[in-house]
C-alpha positions as CSV (number, residue, x, y, z in Angstrom):
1,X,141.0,129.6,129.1
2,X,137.2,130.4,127.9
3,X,137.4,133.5,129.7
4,X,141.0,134.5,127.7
5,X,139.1,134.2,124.4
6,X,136.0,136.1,125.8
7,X,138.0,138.7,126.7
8,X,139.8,138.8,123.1
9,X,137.0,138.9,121.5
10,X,135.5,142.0,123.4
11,X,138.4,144.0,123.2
12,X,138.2,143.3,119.4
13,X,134.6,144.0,118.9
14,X,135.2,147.2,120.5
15,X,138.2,148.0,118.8
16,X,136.5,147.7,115.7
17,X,133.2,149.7,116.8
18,X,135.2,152.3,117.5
19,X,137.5,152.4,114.4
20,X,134.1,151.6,112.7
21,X,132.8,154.8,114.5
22,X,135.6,157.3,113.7
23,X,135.3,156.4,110.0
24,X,131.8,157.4,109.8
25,X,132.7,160.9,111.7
26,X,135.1,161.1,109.3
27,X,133.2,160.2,106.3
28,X,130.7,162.5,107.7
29,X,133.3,165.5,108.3
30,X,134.2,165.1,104.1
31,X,130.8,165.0,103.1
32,X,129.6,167.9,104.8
33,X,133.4,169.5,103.2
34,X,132.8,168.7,99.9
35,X,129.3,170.2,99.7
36,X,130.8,173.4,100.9
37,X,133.3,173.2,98.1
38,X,130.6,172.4,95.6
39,X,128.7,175.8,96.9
40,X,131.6,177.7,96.6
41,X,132.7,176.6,93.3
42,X,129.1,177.1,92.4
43,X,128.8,180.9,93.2
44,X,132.2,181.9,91.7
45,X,131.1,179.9,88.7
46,X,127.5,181.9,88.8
47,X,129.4,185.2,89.5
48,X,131.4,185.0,86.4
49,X,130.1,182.8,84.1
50,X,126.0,182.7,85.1
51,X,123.6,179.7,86.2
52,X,124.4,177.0,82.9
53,X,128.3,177.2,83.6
54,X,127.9,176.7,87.1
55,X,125.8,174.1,87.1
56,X,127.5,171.8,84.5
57,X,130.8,172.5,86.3
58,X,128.9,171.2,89.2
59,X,127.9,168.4,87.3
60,X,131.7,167.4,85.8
61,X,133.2,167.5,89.6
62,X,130.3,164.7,90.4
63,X,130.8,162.7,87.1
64,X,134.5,162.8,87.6
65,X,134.3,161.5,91.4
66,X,131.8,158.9,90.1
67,X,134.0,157.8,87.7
68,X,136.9,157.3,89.6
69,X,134.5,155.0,92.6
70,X,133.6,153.0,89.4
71,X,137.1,152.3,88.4
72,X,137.5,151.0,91.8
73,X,134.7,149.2,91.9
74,X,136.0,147.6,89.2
75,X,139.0,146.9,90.3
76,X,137.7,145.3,93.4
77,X,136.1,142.7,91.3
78,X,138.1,142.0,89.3
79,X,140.4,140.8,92.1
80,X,137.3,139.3,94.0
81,X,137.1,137.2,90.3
82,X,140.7,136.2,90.6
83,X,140.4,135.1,94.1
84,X,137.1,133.2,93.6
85,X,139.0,131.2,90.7
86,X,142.2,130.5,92.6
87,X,140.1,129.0,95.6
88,X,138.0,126.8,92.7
89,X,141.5,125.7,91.2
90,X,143.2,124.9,94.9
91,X,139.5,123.4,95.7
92,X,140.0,121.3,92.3
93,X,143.1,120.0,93.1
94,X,142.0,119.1,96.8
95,X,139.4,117.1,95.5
96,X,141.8,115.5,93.2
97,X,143.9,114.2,95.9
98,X,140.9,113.8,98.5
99,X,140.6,110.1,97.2
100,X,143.4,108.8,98.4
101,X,143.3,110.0,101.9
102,X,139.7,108.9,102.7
103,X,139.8,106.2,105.6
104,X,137.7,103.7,103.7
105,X,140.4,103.6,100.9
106,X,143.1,103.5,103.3
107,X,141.5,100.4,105.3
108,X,140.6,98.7,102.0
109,X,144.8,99.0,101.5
110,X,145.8,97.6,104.7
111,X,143.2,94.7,103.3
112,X,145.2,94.1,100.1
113,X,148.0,94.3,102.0
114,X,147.5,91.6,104.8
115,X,145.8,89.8,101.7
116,X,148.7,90.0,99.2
117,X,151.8,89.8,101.3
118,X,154.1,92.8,102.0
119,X,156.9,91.7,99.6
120,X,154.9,91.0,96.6
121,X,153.2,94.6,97.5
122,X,156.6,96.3,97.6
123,X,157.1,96.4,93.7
124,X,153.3,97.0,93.2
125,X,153.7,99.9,95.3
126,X,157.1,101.3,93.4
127,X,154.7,101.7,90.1
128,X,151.8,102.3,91.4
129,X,153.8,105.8,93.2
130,X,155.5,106.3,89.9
131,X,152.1,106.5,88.5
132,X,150.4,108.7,91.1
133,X,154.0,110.6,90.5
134,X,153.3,110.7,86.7
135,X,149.7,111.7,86.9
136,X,150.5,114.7,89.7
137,X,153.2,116.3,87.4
138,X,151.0,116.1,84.6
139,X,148.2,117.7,86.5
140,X,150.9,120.4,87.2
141,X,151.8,121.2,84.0
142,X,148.1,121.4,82.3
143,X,147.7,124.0,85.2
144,X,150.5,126.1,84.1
145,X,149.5,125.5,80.5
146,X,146.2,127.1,81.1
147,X,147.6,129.9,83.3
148,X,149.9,131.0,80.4
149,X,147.1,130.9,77.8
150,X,145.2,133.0,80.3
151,X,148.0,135.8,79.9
152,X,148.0,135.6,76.4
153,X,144.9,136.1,74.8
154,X,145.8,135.2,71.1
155,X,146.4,131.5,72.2
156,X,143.4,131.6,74.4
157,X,141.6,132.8,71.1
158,X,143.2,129.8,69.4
159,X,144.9,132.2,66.9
C-alpha cells in the first residue's frame, strides 16, 4: 500500500517536471520570437521613418505587453483577495459552531444530563435547539446582509 502511493507520487513529480520543462522550452522558443519581431519591426521602422520612430514604436509594443501582464496581475489578486476572505468567513463561522462540538462541553452535557433527569431535559433541550436554531439563521442572514452591501457600494458608503 506504501509502495502504491510511492509510485503515485513519482509518476506525478515527473509528470510535472516534464510539463514544467516543456513550458520553459516553450517560453524560451517565444522569447527568442519576439525579439526577432522587435528587430524586424525595428529596421522597417528605421528604413522609413529613422532612429526616434523606431525606437518609440519599440517602446509602445513593450508598454502595451506590460500593460496587459499588469491587468492580469491584477486580476489574479483580486481573486486571491476574494478567496482569502471567503476562507476567513467559512473559518468565522467554523469557529462559531466549534463550541459546541468540543468533547469537554459534550461530557459536561452528558453530566447535566445524568444530573437533571432525561425528561425534565427533554423540554430544556426543545428551546435551547430553538435558540441555537434562532441564533444560526440570524448569523445567516447578517452574512447575506453584508454580502449585498458589498455589491452595492452606495449602501456600503452609508448613502
Amino acid at each position: 500500500m506504501l509502495q502504491r502511493y510511492i509510485d503515485d507520487l513519482k509518476h506525478a513529480t515527473g509528470t510535472g517536471l516534464r510539463m514544467t520543462s516543456l513550458v520553459a522550452i516553450a517560453g524560451f522558443a517565444g522569447f527568442i520570437a519576439l525579439c526577432f519581431a522587435c528587430a524586424a519591426i525595428f529596421i522597417a521602422m528605421l528604413q522609413n521613418h529613422g532612429a526616434i520612430a523606431a525606437c518609440l514604436t519599440i517602446a509602445g509594443i513593450f508598454v502595451v505587453i506590460a500593460g496587459i501582464f499588469g491587468l492580469i496581475y491584477a486580476q489574479k489578486q483580486k481573486r486571491a483577495r476574494e478567496r482569502a476572505a471567503a476562507a476567513a468567513r467559512a473559518a468565522a463561522r467554523a469557529a462559531a459552531s466549534a463550541p459546541l462540538i468540543d468533547p469537554m462541553m459534550v461530557a459536561t452535557g452528558i453530566q447535566v444530563a445524568r444530573a437533571v433527569g432525561l425528561k425534565k431535559l427533554v423540554p430544556l433541550l426543545a428551546l435551547v435547539g430553538v435558540a441555537v436554531g434562532y441564533m444560526a439563521n440570524r448569523n445567516a442572514s447578517s452574512d447575506s446582509d453584508e454580502d449585498e452591501n458589498a455589491d452595492n457600494p452606495d449602501e456600503a458608503a452609508g448613502d
